[in-house]
Kinemage of the C-alpha trace (Angstrom):
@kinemage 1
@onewidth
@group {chain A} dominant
@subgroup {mainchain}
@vectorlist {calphas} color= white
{ca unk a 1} P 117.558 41.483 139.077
{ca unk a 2} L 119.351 39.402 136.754
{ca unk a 3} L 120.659 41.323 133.145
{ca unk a 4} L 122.016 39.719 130.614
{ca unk a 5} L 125.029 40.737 129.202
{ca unk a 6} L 123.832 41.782 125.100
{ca unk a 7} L 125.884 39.963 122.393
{ca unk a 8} L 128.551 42.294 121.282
{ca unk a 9} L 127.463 41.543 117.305
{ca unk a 10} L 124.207 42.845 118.536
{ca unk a 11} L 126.117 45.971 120.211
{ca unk a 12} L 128.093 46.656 117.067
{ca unk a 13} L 125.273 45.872 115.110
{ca unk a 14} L 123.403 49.051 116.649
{ca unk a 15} L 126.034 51.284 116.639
{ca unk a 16} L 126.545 50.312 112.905
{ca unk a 17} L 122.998 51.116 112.338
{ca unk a 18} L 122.797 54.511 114.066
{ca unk a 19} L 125.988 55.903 112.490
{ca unk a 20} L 124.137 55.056 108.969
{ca unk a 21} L 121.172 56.441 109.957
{ca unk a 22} L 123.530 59.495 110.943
{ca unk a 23} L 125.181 59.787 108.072
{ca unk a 24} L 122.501 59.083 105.527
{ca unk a 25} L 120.251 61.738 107.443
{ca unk a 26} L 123.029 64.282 107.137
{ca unk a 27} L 123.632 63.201 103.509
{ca unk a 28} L 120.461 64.453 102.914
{ca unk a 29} L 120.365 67.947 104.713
{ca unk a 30} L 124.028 69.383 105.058
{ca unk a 31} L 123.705 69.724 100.418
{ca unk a 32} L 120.013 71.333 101.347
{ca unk a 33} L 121.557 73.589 103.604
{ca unk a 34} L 124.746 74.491 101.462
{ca unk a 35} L 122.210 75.060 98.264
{ca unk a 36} L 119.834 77.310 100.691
{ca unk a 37} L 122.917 79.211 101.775
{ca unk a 38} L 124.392 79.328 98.179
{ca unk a 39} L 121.341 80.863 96.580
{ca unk a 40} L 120.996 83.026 99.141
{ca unk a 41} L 123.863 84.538 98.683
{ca unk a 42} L 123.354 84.956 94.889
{ca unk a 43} L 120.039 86.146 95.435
{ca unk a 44} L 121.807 88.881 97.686
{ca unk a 45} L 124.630 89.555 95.093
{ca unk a 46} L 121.221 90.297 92.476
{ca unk a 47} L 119.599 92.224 94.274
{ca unk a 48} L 123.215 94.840 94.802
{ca unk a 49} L 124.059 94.415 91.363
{ca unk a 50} L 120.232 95.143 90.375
{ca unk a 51} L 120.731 98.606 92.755
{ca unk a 52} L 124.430 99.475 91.501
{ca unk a 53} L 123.301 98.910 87.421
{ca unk a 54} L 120.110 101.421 88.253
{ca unk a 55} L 122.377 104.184 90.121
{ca unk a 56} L 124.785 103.830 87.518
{ca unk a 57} L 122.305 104.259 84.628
{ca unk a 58} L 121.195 107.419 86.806
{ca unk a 59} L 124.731 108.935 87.493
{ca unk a 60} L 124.955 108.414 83.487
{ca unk a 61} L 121.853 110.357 82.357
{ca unk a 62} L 122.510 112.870 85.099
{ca unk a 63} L 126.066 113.251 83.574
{ca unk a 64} L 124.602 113.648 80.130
{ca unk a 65} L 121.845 115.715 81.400
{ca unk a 66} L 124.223 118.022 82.627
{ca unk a 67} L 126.499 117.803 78.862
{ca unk a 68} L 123.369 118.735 77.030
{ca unk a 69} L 122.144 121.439 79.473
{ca unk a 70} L 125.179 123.478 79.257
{ca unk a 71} L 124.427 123.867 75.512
{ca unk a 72} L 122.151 127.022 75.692
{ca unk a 73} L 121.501 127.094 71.810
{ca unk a 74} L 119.736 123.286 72.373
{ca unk a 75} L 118.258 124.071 75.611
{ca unk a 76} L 116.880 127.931 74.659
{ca unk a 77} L 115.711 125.865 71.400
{ca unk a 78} L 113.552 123.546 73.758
{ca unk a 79} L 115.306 121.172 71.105
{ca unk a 80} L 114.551 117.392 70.760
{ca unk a 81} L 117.774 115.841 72.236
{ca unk a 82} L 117.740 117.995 75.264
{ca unk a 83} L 114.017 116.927 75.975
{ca unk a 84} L 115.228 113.388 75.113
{ca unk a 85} L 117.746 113.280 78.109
{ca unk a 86} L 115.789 114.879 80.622
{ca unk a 87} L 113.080 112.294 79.957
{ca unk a 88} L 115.880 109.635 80.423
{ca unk a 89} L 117.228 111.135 83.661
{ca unk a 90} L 113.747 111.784 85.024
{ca unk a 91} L 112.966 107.651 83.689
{ca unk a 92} L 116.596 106.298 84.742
{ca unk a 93} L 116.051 108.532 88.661
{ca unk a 94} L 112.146 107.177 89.019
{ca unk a 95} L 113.474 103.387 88.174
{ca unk a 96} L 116.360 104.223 90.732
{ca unk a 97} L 114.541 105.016 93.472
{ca unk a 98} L 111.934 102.025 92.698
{ca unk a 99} L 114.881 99.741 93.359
{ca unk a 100} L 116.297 101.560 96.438
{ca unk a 101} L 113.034 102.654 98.071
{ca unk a 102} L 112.363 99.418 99.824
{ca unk a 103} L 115.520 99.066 101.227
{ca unk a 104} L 115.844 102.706 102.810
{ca unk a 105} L 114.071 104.023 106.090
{ca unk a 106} L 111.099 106.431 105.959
{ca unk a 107} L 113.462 109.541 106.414
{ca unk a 108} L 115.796 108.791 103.606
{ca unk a 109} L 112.468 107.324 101.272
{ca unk a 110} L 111.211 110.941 102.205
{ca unk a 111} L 114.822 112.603 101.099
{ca unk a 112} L 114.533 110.768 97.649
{ca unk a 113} L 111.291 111.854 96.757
{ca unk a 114} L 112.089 115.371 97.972
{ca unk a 115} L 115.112 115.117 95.528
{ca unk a 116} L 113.217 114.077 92.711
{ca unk a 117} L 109.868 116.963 93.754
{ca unk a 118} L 112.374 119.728 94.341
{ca unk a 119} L 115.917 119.741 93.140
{ca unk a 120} L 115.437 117.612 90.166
{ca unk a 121} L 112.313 119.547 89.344
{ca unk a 122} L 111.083 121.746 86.774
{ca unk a 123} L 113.085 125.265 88.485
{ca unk a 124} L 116.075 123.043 88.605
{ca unk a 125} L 116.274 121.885 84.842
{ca unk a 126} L 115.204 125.425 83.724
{ca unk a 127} L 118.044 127.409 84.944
{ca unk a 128} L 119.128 130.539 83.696
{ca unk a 129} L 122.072 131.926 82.084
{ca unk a 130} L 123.058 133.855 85.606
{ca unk a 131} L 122.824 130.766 87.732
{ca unk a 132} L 125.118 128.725 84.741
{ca unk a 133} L 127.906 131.359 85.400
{ca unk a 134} L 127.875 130.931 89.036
{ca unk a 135} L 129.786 127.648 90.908
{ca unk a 136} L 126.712 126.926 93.091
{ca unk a 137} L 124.910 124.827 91.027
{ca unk a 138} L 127.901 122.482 90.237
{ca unk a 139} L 128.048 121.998 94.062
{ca unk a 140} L 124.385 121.416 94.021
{ca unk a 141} L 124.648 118.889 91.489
{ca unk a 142} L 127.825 117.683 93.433
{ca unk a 143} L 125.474 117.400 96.914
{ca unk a 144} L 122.946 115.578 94.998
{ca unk a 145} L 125.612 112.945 93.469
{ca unk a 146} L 127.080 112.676 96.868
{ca unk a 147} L 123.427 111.854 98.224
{ca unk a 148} L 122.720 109.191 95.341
{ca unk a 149} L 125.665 107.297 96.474
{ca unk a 150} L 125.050 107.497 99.795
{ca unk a 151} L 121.434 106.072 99.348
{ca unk a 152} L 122.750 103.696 97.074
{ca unk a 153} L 125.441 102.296 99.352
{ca unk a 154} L 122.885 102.272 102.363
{ca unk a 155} L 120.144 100.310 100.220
{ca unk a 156} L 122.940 98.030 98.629
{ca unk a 157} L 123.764 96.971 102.970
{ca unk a 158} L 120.281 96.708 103.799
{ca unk a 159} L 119.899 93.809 101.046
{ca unk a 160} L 118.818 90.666 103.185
């Protein structure tokens, strides 16, 4: 078995070629990857800034719901502003849970649409003058709040 030592032009020649095939290869795909990666994250940093803009439209029209509601002359009036804002809170808690739903397991989708059925319900926004002396429902409203952010933060983590 006779081999031929190879021409070290050819030799270089190769390894010339390969590292340009290398290097034009990886030209190509490390910029794919780094765009991929790049609007991923952005998509990512959408989708938490979509769900932080809807909780804090909510925590808004909850705060105003709760201004106008503590005006008894506009809310034993059944007056036009006061039904105004509970339409907003109702609108501004349905499109928050649209945008957190998905990202939440089936217990916690179950606790939002419990809060919206039962303690954002009809009983709840007609309260009467006894309950508005009494401290509970501020820490009612304060459990609720303290629930939205929860759910908010969780939903905001889960974002793939």
């Amino acid at each position: 078995m006779n081999i031929e030592p190879m021409n070290v032009e050819v030799v270089v020649a190769l390894i010339s070629l390969c590292g340009l095939v290398i290097v034009a290869v990886l030209s190509g795909l490390v910029p794919a990857y780094l765009d991929s990666k790049r609007a991923e994250r952005e998509r990512t940093a959408a989708e938490q800034e979509r769900i932080h803009d809807a909780a804090v439209k909510l925590l808004r029209n909850l705060a105003n719901f709760r201004h106008t509601g503590q005006d008894d002359q506009a809310l034993a009036a059944g007056s036009s502003s006061h039904q105004q804002v509970t339409a907003d809170m109702r609108g501004a808690y349905d499109a928050w849970a649209l945008v957190v739903m998905p990202r939440l397991c089936a217990s916690q989708q179950e606790r939002i649409k419990e809060i919206r059925e039962k303690e954002l319900g009809r009983k709840w926004l007609a309260k009467s003058e006894a309950e508005e002396a009494e401290a509970e429902p501020e820490a009612k409203i304060m459990s609720i709040l303290k629930e939205i952010f929860e759910l908010t933060w969780i939903a905001s983590r889960n974002v793939e």
